[in-house]
C-alpha positions as CSV (number, residue, x, y, z in Angstrom):
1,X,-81.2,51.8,-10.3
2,X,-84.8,50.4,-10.3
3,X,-83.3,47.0,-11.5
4,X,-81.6,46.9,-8.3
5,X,-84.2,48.0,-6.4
6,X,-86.3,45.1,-7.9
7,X,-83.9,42.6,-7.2
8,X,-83.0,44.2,-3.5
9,X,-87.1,43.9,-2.7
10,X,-87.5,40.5,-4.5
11,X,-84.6,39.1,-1.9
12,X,-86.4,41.0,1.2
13,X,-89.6,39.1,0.4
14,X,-87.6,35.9,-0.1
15,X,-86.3,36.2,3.5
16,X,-89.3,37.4,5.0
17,X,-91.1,34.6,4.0
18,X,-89.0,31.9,5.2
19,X,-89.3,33.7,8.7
20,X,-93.2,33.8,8.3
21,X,-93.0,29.3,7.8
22,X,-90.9,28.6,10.8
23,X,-94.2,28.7,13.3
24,X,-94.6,27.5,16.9
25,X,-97.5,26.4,17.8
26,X,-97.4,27.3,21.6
27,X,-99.6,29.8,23.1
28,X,-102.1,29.1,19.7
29,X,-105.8,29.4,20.1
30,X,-107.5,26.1,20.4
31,X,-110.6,25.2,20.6
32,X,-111.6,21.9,22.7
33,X,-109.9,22.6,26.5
34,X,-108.7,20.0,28.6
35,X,-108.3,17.7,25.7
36,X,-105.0,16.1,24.2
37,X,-104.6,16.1,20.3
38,X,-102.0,15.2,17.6
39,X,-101.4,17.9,14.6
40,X,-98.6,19.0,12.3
41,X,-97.8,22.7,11.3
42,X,-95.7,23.6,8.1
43,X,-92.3,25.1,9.5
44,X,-92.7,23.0,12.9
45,X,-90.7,20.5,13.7
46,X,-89.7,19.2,10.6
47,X,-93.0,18.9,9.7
48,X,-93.5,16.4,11.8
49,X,-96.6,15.6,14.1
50,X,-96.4,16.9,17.4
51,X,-98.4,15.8,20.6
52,X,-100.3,18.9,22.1
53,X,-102.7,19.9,25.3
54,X,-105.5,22.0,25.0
55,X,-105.6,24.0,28.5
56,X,-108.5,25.2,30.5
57,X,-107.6,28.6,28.9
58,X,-108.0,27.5,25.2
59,X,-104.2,27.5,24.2
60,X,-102.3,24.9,22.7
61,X,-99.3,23.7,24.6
62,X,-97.1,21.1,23.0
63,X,-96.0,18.3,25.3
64,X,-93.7,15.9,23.0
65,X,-92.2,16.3,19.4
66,X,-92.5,13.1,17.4
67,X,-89.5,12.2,15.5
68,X,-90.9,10.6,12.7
69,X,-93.9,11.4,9.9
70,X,-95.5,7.9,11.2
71,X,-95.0,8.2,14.8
């Protein structure tokens, strides 16, 4: 019985932690407002860059998705 349990926690974590990578990075904290910036985040579009707005209230809003690591 604690062999399963082992392996039934093991898996749980597994799962969990693939849900914890896929992040969005709307509605983030940010830190310069009013200013434009380019980032990546693991989990985030393919981990891709992404094209982002820092608003007047200090949170990040993403305004276009690059489609490549280069763009």
């Amino acid at each position: 019985m604690k062999f399963i349990s082992l392996i039934t926690m093991i898996m749980s974590t597994a799962v969990l932690s693939g849900i914890v990578t896929a992040q969005d990075p709307n509605n983030k904290p940010c830190t310069q407002y009013e200013t434009y910036g380019c980032a990546t985040l693991q989990g985030y579009n393919n981990g891709n860059p992404y094209l982002y707005y820092c608003s007047e209230l200090y949170f990040v809003e993403v305004e276009k998705k690059c489609s490549c690591p280069t763009c």
